[in-house]
N, C-alpha and C positions, 0 to 999 in steps of 0.2 A: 555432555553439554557443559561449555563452561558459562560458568556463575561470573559475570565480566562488568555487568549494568546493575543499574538499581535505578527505581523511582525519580525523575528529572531530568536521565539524564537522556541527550538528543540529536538525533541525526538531521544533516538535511540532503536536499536533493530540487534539482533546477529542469523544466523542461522549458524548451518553446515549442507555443501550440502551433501545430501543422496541418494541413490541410486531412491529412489520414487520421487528425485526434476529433475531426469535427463528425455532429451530429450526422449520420447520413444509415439508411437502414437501404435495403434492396427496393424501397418507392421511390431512393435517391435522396441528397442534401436536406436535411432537416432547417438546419440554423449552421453558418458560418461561423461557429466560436465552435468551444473548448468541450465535448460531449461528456455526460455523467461518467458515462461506463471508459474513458478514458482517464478522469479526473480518478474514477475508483482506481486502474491499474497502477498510474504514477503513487497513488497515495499508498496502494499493499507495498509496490517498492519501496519507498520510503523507509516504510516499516521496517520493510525484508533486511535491510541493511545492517539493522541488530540482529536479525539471525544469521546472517553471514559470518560475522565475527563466535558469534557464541556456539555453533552448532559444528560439532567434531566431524573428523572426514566419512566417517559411517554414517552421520545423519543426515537427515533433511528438515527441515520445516513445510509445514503444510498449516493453510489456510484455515481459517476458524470460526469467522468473525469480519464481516466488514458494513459498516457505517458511514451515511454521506449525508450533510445538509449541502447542499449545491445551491448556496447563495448568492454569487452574482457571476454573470459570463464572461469568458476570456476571449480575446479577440487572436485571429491568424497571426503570427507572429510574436505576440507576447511571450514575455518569459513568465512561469509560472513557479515559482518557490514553494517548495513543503520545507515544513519541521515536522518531522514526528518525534513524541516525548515519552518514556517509556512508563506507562500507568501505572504494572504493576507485572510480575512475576512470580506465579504461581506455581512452582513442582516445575513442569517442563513447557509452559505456557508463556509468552509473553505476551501483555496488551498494553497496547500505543494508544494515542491520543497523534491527531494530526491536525496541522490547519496548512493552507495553501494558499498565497498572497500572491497578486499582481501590483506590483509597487505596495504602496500604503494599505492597499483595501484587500480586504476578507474574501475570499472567492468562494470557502469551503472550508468545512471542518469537519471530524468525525474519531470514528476508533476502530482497528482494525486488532486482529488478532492473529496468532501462530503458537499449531504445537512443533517443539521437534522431538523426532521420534527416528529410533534408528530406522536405517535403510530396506534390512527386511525386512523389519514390521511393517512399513509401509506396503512394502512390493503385495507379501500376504493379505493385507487388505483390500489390495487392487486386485489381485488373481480371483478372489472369493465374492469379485463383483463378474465373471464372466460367467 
């Protein structure tokens, strides 16, 4: 794992919301904006972005940790911006701080988390779930 960040410093990342990011479960179309549980996945990327750079070609990162206040909605087309900011780095852990803005205003904020861990440690932990 390279030791690459430190505390403040920040990735970002741009979606625009689409019809496949809105609320809709198997009873159909919830709300025409921007769904939690897609707001979560753009915001882990966000995140991921630091473990991309820091994590050697034997590793991976794996999920840890994720946090959402979902305060206001995004509409179909919008573009939606994350900062994720890196909290803090722990041994082989990194946690973000994120927030995701539509123009001016606050959509969402939260903290998301990743370990990385070599490639077979991981694999052995997956096989020892069958």
């Amino acid at each position: 794992m390279k030791l690459i960040f430190k505390p403040g410093d920040t990735r970002h990342f741009s979606r625009v919301v689409t019809k496949a990011d809105c609320a809709s479960f198997e009873s159909g179309l919830v709300h025409p904006v921007y769904a939690t549980f897609a707001l979560a996945r753009d915001a882990e990327w966000c995140c991921r972005l630091f473990v991309l750079d820091m994590k050697e070609d034997d590793e991976e990162g794996i999920g840890t940790m994720l946090t959402i206040e979902h305060l206001a909605p995004a509409l179909v087309g919008a573009t939606v911006d994350f900062t994720a900011t890196v909290a803090s780095i722990q041994g082989n852990e990194i946690i973000c701080q994120y927030e995701a803005y539509v123009g001016a205003r606050l959509i969402a904020k939260g903290k998301q988390g990743q370990k990385i861990l070599p490639k077979q440690q991981l694999e052995k932990i997956f096989e020892r779930l069958l």
